[in-house]
RODRENVEX-894137 format. One record per residue (C-alpha): residue number from 1; residue in three letters; y, x, z. Coordinates in nm, 4 decimals. Example, Ala and Ser with C-alpha at 12.3 -4.5 7.8 and 13.67 -1.06 7.14 Angstrom:
# residues 2
<pt 1 ala <-0.4500 1.2300 0.7800>>
<pt 2 ser <-0.1060 1.3670 0.7140>>
This chain:
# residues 70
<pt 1 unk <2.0522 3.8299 -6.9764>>
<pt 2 unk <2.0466 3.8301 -6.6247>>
<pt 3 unk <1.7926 3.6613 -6.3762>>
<pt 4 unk <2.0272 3.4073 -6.2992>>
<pt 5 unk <2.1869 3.3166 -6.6152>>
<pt 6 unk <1.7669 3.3203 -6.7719>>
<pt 7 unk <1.7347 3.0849 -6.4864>>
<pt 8 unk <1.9936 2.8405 -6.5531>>
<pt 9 unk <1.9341 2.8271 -6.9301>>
<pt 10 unk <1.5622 2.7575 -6.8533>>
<pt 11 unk <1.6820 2.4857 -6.6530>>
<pt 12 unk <1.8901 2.3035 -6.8330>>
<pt 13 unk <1.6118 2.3543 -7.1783>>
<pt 14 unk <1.4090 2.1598 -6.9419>>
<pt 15 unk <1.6218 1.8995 -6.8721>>
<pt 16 unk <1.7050 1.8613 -7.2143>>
<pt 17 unk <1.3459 1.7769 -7.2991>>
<pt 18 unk <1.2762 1.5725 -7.0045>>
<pt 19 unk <1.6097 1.3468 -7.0051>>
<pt 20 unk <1.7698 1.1879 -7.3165>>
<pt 21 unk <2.1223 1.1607 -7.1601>>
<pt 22 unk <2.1416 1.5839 -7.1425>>
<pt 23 unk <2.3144 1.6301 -7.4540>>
<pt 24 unk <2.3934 1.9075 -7.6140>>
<pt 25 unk <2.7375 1.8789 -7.5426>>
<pt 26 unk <2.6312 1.8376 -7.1334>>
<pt 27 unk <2.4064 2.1508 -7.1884>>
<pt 28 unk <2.7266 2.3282 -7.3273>>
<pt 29 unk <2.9324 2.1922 -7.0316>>
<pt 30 unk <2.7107 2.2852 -6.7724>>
<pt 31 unk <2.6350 2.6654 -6.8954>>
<pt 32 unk <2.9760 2.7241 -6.9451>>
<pt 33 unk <3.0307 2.5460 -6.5949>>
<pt 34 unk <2.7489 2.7703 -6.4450>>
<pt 35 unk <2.9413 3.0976 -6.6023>>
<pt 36 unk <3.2376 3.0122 -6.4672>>
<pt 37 unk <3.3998 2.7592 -6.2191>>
<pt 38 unk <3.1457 2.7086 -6.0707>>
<pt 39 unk <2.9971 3.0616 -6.0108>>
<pt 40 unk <3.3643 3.1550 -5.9208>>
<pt 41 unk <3.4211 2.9879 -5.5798>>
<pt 42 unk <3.4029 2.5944 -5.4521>>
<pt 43 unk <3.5845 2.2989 -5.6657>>
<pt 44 unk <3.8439 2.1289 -5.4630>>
<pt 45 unk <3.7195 1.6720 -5.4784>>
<pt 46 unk <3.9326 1.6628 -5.7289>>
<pt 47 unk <3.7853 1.9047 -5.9500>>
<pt 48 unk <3.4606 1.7716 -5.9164>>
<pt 49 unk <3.5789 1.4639 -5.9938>>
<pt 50 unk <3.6865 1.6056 -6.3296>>
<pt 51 unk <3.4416 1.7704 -6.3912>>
<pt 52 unk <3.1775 1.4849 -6.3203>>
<pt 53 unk <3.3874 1.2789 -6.5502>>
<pt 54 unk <3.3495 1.5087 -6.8033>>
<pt 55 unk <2.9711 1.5502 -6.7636>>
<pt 56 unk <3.0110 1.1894 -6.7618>>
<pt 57 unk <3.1569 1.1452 -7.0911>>
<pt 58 unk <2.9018 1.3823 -7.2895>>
<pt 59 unk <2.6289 1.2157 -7.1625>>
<pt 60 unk <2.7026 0.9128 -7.4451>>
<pt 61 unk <2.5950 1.0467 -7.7669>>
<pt 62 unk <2.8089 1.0198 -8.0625>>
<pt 63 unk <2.8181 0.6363 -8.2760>>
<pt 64 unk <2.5867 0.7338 -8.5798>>
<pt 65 unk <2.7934 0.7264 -8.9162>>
<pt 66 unk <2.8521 0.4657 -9.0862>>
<pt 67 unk <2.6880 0.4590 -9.4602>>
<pt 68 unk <2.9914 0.3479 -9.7083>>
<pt 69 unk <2.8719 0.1635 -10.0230>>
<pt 70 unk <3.0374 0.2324 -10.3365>>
């Protein structure tokens, strides 16, 4: 693993245990996000926008199940 990607994996670890609303889907986002896009070259407004939408939208955990009686 290299010193960067060590870095950003420590990173977001640590925000998962200090802050409830970094999911594991947001963790997921963001080191793919880290990987890629955003590693690649700058998002146009409108891809940020997206992509802070996105971000957005993992942050709410999923409704627990229902229990069904029978």
């Amino acid at each position: 693993m290299s010193n960067d990607a060590h870095w950003a994996a420590a990173r977001i670890t640590e925000a998962r245990k200090l802050h409830a609303s970094v999911t594991e889907a947001v963790s997921a986002r963001i080191e793919e996000l880290l990987n890629g896009q955003l590693s690649e070259r700058q998002l146009r407004p409108t891809e940020l926008t997206s992509v802070a939408a996105a971000l957005i939208s993992d942050m709410v955990p999923p409704p627990p199940k229902l229990e069904t009686k029978q």
